[in-house]
N, CA, C and O of each residue as an XYZ file, in Angstrom:
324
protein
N       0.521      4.321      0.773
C       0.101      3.229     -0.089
C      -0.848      3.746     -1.155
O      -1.217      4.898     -0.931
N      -1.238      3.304     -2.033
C      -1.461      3.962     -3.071
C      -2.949      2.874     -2.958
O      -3.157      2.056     -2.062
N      -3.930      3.198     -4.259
C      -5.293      2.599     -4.007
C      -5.314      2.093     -5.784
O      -4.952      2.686     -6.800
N      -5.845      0.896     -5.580
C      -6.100     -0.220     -6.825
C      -7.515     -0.007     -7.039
O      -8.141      0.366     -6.046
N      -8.215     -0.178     -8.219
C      -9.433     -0.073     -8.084
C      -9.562     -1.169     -9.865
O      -9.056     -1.060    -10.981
N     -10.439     -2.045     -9.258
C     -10.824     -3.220     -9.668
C     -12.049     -3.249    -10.386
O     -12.937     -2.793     -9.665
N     -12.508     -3.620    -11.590
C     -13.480     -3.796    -12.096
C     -14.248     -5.530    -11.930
O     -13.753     -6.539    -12.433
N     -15.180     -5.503    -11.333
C     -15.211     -7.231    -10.597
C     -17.007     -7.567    -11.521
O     -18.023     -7.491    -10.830
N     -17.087     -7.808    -12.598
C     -18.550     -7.759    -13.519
C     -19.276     -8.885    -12.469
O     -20.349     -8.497    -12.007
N     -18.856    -10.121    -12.073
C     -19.534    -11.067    -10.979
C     -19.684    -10.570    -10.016
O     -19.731    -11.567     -9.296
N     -19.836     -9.567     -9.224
C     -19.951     -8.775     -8.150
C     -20.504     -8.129     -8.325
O     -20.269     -7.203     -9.101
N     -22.240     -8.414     -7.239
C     -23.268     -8.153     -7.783
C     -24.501     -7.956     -6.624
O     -25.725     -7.851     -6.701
N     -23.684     -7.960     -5.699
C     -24.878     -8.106     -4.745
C     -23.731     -8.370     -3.174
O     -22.605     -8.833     -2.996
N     -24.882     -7.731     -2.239
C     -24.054     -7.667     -0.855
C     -23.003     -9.130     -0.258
O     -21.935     -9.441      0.271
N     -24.442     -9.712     -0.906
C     -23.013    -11.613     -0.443
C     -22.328    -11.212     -0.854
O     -21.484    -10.801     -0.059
N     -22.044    -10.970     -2.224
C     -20.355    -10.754     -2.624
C     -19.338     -9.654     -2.416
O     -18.121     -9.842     -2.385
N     -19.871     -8.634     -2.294
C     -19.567     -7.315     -1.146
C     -18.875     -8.039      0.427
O     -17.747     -7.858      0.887
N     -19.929     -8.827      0.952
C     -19.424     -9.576      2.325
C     -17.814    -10.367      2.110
O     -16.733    -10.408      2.696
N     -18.304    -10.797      1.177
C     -17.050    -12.466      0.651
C     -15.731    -11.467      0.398
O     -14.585    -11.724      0.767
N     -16.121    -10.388     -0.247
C     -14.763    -10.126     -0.871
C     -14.019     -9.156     -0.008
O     -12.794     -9.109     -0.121
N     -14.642     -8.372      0.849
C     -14.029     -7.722      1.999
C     -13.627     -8.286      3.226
O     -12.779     -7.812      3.982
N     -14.458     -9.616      3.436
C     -13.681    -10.641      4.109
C     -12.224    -11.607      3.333
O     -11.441    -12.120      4.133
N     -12.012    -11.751      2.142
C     -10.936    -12.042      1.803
C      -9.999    -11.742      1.421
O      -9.104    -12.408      0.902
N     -10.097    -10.492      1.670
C      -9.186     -9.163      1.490
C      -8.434     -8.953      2.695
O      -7.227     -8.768      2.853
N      -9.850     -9.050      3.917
C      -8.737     -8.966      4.963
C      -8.387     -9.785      5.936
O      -8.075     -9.744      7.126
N      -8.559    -10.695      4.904
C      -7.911    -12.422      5.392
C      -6.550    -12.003      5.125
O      -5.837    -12.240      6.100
N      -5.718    -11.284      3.831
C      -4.673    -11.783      3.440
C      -3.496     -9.765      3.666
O      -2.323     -9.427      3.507
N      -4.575     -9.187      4.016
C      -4.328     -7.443      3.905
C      -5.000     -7.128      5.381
O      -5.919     -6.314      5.294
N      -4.802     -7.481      6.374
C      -5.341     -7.406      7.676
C      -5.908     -5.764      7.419
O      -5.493     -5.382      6.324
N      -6.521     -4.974      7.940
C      -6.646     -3.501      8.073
C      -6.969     -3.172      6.903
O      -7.419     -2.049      7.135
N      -7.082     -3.325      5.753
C      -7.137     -2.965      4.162
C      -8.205     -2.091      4.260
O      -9.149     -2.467      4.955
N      -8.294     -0.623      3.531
C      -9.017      0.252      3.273
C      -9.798     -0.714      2.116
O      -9.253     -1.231      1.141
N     -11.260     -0.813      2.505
C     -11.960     -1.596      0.600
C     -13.322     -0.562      0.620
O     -14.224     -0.501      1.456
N     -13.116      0.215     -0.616
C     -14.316      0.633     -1.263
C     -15.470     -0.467     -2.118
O     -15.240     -1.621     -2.478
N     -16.075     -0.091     -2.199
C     -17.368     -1.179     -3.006
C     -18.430     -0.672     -3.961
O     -19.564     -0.753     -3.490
N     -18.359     -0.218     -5.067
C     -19.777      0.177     -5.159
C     -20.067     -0.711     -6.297
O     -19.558     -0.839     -7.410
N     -21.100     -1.322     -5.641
C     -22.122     -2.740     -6.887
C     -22.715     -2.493     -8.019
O     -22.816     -3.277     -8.963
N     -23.192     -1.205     -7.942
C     -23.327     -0.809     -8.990
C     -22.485     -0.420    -10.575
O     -22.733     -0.626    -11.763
N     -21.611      0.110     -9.953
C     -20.518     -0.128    -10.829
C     -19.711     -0.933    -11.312
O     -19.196     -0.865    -12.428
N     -19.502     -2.017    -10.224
C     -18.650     -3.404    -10.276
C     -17.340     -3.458     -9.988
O     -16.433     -4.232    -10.294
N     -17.469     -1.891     -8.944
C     -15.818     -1.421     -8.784
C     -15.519     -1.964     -7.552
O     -16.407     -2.443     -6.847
N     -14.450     -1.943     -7.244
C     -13.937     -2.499     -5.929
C     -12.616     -1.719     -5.805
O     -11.799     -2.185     -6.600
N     -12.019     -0.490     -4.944
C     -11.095     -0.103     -4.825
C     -10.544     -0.050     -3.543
O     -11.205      0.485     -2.652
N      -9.209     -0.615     -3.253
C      -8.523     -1.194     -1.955
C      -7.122     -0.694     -1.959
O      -6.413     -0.683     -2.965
N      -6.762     -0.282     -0.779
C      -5.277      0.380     -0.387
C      -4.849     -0.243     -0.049
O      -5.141     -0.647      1.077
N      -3.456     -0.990     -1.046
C      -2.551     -1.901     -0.071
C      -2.207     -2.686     -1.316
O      -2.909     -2.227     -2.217
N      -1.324     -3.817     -1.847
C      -0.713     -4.513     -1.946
C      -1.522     -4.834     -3.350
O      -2.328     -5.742     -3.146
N      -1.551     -4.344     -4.770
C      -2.949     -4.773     -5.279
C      -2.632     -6.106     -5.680
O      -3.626     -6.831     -5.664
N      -1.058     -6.947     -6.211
C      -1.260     -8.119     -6.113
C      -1.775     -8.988     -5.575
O      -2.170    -10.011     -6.134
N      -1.862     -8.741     -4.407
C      -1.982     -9.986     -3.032
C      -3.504     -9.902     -3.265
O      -4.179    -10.932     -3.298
N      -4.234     -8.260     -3.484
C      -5.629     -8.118     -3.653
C      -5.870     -8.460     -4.665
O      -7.028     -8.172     -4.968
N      -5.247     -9.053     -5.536
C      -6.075     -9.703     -7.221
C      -6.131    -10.837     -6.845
O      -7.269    -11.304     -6.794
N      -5.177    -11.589     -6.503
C      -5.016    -12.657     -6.151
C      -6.378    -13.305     -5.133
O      -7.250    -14.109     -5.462
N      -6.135    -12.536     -3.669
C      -7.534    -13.015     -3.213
C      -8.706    -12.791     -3.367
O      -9.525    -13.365     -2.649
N      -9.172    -11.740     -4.517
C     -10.448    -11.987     -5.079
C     -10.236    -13.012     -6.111
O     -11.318    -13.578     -6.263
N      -9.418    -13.476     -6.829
C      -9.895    -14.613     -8.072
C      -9.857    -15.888     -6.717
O     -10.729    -16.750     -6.827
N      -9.230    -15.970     -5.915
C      -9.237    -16.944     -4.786
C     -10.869    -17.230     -4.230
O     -11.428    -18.311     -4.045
N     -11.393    -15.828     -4.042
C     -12.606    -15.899     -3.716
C     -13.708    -16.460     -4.898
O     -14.871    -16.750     -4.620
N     -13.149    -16.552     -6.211
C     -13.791    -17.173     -7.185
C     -14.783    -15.985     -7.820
O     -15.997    -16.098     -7.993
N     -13.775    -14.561     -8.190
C     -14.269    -13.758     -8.842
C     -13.484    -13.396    -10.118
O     -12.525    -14.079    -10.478
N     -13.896    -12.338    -10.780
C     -13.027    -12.101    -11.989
C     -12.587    -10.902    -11.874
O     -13.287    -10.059    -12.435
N     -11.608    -10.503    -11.306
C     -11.220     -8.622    -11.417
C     -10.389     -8.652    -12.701
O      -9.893     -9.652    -13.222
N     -10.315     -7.250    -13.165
C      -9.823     -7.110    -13.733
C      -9.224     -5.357    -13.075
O      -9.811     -4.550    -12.355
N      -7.816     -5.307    -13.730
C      -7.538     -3.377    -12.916
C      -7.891     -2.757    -13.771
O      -7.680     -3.098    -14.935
N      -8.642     -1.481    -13.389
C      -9.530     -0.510    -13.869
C      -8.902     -0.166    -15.048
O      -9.298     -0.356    -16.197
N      -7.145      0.739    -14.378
C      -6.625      1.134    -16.119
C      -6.037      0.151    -16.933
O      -5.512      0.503    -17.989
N      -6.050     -1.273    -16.527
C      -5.874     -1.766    -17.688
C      -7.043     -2.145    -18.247
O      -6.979     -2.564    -19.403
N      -8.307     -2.092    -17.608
C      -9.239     -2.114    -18.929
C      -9.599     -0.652    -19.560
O     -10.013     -0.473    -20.705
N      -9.385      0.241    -18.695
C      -9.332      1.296    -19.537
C      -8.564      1.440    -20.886
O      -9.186      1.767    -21.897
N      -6.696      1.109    -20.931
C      -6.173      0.885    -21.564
C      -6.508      0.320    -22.561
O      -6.065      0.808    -23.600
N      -7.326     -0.803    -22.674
C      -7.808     -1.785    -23.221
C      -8.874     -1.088    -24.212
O      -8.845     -1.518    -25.365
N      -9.760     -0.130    -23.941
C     -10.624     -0.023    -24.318
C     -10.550      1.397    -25.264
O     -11.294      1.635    -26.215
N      -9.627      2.143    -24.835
C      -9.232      3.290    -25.861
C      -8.329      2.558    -26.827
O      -8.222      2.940    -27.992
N      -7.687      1.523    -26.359
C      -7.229      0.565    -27.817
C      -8.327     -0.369    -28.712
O      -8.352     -0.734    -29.887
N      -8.869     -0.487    -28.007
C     -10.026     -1.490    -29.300
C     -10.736      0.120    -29.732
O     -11.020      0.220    -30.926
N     -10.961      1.060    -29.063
C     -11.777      2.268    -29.200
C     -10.892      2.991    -30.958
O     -11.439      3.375    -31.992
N      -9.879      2.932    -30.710
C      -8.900      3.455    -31.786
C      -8.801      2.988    -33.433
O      -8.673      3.472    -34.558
N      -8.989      1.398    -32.564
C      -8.592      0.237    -33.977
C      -9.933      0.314    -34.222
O      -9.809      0.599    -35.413
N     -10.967      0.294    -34.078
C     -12.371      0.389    -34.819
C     -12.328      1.531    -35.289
O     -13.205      1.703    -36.136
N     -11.475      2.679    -35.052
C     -11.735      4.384    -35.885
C     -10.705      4.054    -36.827
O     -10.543      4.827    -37.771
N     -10.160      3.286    -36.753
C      -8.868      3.222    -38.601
C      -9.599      2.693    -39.375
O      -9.227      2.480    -40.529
């Protein structure tokens, strides 16, 4: 299985560390979940739909890492033309 890694900016503190590794493996029983708060990352092995899904369920905002990466060497580009 391959590993998703989530950029979550409302995720900010251990409650939400608690909430979101519990609703992860509400829906991903066993799910590998990394966390670091500081960063706002959240990276999980397994299914990353089902895992986007139950963090906005949990009433967060992820977004996937390379598509904001993606995102950001494109606005990064169009401001250098």
């Amino acid at each position: 299985m391959s590993a998703t890694t989530f950029l979550i900016p409302d995720m900010t503190c251990g409650h939400c560390e608690k909430t979101l590794r519990g609703a992860l493996n509400e829906v991903l029983p066993g799910v590998s979940v990394s966390i670091d708060l500081n960063a706002h990352k959240l990276t999980v092995t397994g299914d990353a739909a089902t895992a986007e899904e139950a963090i906005r369920e949990a009433c967060y905002s992820p977004e996937r890492a390379a598509d904001a990466s993606r995102r950001w060497n494109e606005e990064e580009r169009c401001a250098t033309e």
